[in-house]
N, C-alpha and C positions, 0 to 999 in steps of 0.2 A: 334530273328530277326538278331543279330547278326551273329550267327553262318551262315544264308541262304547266308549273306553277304558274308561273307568269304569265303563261298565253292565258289560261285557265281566268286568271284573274283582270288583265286585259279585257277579254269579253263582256265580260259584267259592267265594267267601267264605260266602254263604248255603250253598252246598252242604256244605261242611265245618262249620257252624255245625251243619246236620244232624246231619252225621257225628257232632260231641260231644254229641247231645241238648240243646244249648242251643234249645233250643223257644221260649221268652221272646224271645228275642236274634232272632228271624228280622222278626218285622215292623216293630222300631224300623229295627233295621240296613238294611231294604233302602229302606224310608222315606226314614234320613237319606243315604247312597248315590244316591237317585232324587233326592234335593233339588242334593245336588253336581252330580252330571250335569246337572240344570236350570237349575244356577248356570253350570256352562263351558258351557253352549247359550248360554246369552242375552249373555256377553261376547263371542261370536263376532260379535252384531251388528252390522253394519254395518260388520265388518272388512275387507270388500273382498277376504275369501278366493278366491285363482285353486287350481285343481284340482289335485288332490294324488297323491300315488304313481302316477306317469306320465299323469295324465288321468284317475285309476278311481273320484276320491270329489272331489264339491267340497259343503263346506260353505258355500255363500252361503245366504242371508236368508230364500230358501224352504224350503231344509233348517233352516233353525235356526230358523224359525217351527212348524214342521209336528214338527219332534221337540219343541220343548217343548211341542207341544197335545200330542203321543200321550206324553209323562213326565207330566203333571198329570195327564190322565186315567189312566195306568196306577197314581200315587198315591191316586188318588180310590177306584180299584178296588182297589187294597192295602188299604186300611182298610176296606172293608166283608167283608173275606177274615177278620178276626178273629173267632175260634170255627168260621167256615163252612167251614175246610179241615179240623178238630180230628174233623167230624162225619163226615166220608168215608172217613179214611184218618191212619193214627197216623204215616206218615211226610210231614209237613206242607212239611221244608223241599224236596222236591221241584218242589210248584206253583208256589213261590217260585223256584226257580232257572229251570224252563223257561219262566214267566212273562217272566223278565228276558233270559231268550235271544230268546224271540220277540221281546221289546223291541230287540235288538240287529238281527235281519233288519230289522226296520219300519225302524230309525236307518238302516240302509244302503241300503231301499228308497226313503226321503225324499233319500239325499245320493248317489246313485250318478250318476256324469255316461261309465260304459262298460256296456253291455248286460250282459256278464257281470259286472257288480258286481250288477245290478238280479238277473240271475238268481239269485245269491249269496246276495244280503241274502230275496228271496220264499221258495227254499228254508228257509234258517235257519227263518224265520217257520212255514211251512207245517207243515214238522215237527213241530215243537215245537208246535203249534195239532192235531195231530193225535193225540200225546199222551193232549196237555189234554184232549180231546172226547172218549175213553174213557178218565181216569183213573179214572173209577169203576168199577173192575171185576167187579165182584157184578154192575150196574145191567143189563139186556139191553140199553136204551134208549141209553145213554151207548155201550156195545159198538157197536151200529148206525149211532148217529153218526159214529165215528172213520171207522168203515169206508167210510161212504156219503163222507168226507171225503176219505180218504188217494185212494180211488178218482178220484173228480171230481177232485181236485188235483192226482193224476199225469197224468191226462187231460188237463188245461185246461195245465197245463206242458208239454208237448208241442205244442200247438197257439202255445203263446208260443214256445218253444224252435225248434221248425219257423220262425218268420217272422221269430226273431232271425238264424238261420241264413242267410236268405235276404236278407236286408237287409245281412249281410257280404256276399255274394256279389253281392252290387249294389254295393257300397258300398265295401268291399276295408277293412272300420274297425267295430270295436264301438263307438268313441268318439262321442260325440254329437256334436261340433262337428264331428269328422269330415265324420259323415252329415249332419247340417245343411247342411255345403258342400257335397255331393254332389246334395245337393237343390237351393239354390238355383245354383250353377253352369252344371245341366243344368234349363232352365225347360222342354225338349221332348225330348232324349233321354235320359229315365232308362229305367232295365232294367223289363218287365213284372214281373222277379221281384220288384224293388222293390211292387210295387203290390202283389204278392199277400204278401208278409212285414209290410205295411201292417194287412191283413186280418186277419191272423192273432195278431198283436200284439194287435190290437181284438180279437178273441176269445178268446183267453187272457187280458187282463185285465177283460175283461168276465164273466166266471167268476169271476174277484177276487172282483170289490167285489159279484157277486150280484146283475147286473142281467139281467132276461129277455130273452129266453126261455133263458139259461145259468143260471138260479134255482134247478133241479131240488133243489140240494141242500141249502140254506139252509134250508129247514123243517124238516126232519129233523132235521140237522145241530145246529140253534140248539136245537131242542126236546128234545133226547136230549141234548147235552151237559150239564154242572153249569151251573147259572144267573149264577155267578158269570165261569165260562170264556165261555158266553155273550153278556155283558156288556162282555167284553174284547174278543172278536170282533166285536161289532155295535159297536164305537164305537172303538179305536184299530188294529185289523186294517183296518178299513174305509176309513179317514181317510188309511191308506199305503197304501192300494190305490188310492185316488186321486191322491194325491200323485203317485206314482209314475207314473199312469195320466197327469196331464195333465202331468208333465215332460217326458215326450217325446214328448208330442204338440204339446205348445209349441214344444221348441226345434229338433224333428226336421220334422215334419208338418205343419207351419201351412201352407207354400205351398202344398201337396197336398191342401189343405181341402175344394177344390170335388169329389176323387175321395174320400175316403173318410165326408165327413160327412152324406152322404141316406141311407148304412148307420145310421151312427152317430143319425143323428134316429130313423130307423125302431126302433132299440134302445130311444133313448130315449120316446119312446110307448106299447110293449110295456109296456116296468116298471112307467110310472108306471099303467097301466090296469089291467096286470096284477097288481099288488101291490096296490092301493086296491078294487079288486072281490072280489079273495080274502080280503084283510082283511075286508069287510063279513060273512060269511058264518062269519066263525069263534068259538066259543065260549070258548077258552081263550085267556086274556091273552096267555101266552108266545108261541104261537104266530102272535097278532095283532100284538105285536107285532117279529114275524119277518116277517111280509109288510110291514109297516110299513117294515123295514128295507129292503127291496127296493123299496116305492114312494119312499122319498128318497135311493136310487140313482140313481132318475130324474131328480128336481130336480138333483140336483150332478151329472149328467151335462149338464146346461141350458151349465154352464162351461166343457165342452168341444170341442159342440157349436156354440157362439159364441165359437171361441176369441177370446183380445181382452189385454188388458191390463190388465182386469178380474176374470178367470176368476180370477187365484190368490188377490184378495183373497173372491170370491165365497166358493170352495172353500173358503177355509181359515173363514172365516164360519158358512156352513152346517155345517162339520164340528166345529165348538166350540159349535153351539147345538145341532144333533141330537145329541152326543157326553153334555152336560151333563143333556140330556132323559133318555139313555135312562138315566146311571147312578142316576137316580131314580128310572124309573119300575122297572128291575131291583132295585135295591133294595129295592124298598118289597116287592115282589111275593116277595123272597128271604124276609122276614118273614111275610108275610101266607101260604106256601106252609109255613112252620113250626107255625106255630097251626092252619091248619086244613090242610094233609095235600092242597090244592088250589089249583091256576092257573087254572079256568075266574072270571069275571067275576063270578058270586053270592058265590066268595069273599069278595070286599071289599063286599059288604051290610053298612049300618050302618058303616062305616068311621070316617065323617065324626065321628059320637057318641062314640065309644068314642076313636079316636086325629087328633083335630083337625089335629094337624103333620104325623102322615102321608099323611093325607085332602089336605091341602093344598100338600104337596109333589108326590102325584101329580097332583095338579090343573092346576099350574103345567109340571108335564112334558108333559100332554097338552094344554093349551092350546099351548106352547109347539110339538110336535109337528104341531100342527093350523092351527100358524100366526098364531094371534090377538096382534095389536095389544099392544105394550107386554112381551111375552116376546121372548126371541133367537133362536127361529123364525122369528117373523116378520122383522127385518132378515136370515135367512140366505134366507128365500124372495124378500125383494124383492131383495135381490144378484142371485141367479139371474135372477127377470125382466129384471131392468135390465141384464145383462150378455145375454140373447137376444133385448130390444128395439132393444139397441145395432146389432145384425145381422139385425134386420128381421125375426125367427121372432115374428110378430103372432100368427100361429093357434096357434103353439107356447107363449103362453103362455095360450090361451086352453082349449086343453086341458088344460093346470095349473093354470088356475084350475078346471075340471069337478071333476079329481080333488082339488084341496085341497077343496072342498065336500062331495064325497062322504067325504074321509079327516075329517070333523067328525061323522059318525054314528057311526064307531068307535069315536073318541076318547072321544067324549061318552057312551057307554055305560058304561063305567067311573065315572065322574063321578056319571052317574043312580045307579050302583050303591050308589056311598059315602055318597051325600047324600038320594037319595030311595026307599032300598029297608032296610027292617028288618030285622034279626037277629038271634038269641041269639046274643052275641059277646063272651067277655072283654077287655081292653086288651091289644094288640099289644104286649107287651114288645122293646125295640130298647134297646141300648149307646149308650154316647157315642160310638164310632168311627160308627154309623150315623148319629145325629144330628147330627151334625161333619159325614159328607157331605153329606148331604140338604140341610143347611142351608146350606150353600157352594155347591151345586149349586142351588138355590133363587133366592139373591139374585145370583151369576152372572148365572143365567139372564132375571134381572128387570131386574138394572144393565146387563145389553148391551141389553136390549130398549128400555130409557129410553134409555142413553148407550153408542149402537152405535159412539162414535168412536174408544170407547175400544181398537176392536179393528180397524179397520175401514179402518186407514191403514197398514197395515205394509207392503204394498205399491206 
């Protein structure tokens, strides 16, 4: 609770830091701010917290796991913000303060234990991510985004809000423990409306987290927004959209596994086909890897899917190795999109020669990405299998293995690019704030890959 306080409080401070033109003062302060919040997350663990303000918020150990991954990553992505908001727009402390609001819905989307707290904390988020995604106002692109954003989001909120409705009406409780006991109590007479408010939840946050066929608006969306709001969205927007997503499917829906998860498989085969085939086919980095972002929607749906006792160390696995992957490879690309004016793949021609570190920090994100042995993709994909072998989906990992094969052609074309393709190309100029990420995101992603235990127990 403390930490929602602080980010909560944090915001306001940045905004008024605005207000005086202290410009300097905005990215230590929300920096050292994000640090405190990540210092009261991690004392809360293992404190045996029971659920707070009548039942609406419980911080135990999945909440206080899942908010310190999305505060490192949203720090990670604060410092590669240095210069890169100065260049859009002279009023800087803005992306700053809505950045730390969406941060506050995601905190409430990780610890909500009442529906309407969950609807609460996605609102907040959504908002403020809609913003983000045309703050560039000149841009058409950025304009399109929002739009195609606020649209699909008031959309997909509806379809969640319809089958939160209807799961009261079953259920006579927004409370999960409630609805839990409602479920296991009646092993054969729950209400059909139950079943359809089931559905509907599974589609509404299926729209979330930008799994197909609800994907429509994720390419768009990711590609027209600023690269850096992009980055935020594909790695701690995404990581509480699952959080959220398998909360209450754990504590609510498990006994009801056998009715609602041959949808939920059928979703998950969609994504993973349908991201990793539209991937192959695309020219521009960003938008590759935007489908990319949709086919390891698929994999961390693998934890839902099999739900188990393993799904939340899974999820939160995969969502700190894909999270660490993407703020490198967004990074590198934020750079490489300054020098030459381009996001198609010939831009990083000759990479390797010219910027060795950065050649080799996207290296390590797309292997990582693609799953290779000794990065923290690969421990976040064998989670996944190991947690849908557990429940006997034999073919379902055998189609995960198809598409990690095919998602190795993608990858690897960037790779070719930096190392085996020439170019007139000066050296990448990048700040220490970039190389401080990259290089934290680097050996991260190399130390869970050697010593995945370090993460891999929390559950």
């Amino acid at each position: 609770m403390n930490t929602l306080i602080v980010i909560s409080i944090l915001a306001l401070v940045v905004l008024y830091l605005g207000l005086f033109k202290a410009k300097n003062a905005l990215l230590p302060v929300s920096i050292l701010g994000l640090l405190g919040a990540l210092a009261l997350a991690v004392c809360e663990w293992n404190s045996g917290a029971s659920p707070i303000f009548s039942g609406m918020m419980h911080f135990d150990n999945f909440a206080v796991a899942f908010s310190a991954l999305t505060i490192i990553s949203t720090i990670l992505i604060l410092l590669l913000s240095k210069t890169y908001f100065e260049k859009i727009s002279e009023n800087v402390a803005e992306y700053y303060t809505i950045i730390l609001f969406a941060l506050v819905g995601i905190i409430v989307m990780v610890s909500y234990h009442n529906l309407s707290m969950l609807f609460i904390g996605l609102e907040i988020m959504s908002v403020s991510l809609y913003v983000l995604a045309g703050i560039k106002k000149r841009d058409f692109a950025s304009n399109e985004a929002a739009l195609k954003y606020f649209l699909m989001g008031a959309f997909s909120t509806g379809f969640l809000l319809f089958g939160i409705a209807l799961i009261y009406g079953a259920s006579h409780s927004f409370d999960l423990s409630e609805i839990a006991k409602y479920v296991t109590d009646r092993p054969t007479g729950i209400d059909p409306i139950f079943y359809v408010g089931i559905i509907l939840v599974m589609v509404g946050m299926c729209f979330k987290i930008g799994a197909a066929p609800f994907h429509f608006w994720v390419p768009d969306v990711y590609e027209g927004s600023p690269t850096l709001i992009t980055t935020f969205m594909a790695t701690v927007v995404k990581t509480a959209g699952f959080a959220a997503f398998l909360r209450i499917f754990s504590v609510c829906f498990a006994p009801l596994s056998e009715f609602w998860m041959p949808t939920l498989l059928g979703i998950t085969i969609l994504t993973l086909f349908i991201g990793n085939i539209t991937a192959l086919f695309q020219t521009n980095f960003k938008r590759m890897l935007t489908y990319s972002s949709v086919s390891h929607a698929g994999y961390m749906l693998f934890a839902i899917v099999a739900l188990g006792a393993s799904s939340f160390n899974a999820v939160f696995v995969y969502a700190a190795a894909y999270s660490l992957a993407s703020i490198i490879a967004f990074g590198v690309l934020i750079l490489v999109k300054e020098q030459t004016g381009s996001e198609n793949f010939e831009s990083f021609n000759g990479l390797g020669k010219k910027n060795p570190f950065l050649a080799f920090s996207v290296t390590v994100a797309m292997l990582s990405f693609a799953g290779i042995p000794l990065t923290a993709g690969f421990i976040g994909k064998f989670f996944m299998f190991s947690t849908a072998l557990q429940e006997y989906h034999t073919w379902l990992i055998v189609l995960a293995i198809i598409n990690a094969v095919i998602s190795i052609y993608y990858y690897f074309k960037v790779i070719v690019a930096m190392y085996f393709k020439d170019a007139e190309r000066k050296e990448v100029p990048s700040n220490a704030y970039y190389k401080l990420v990259l290089g934290v995101s680097v050996i991260a992603t190399i130390v869970l890959g050697v010593y995945p235990s370090l993460i891999t127990d929390f559950f």
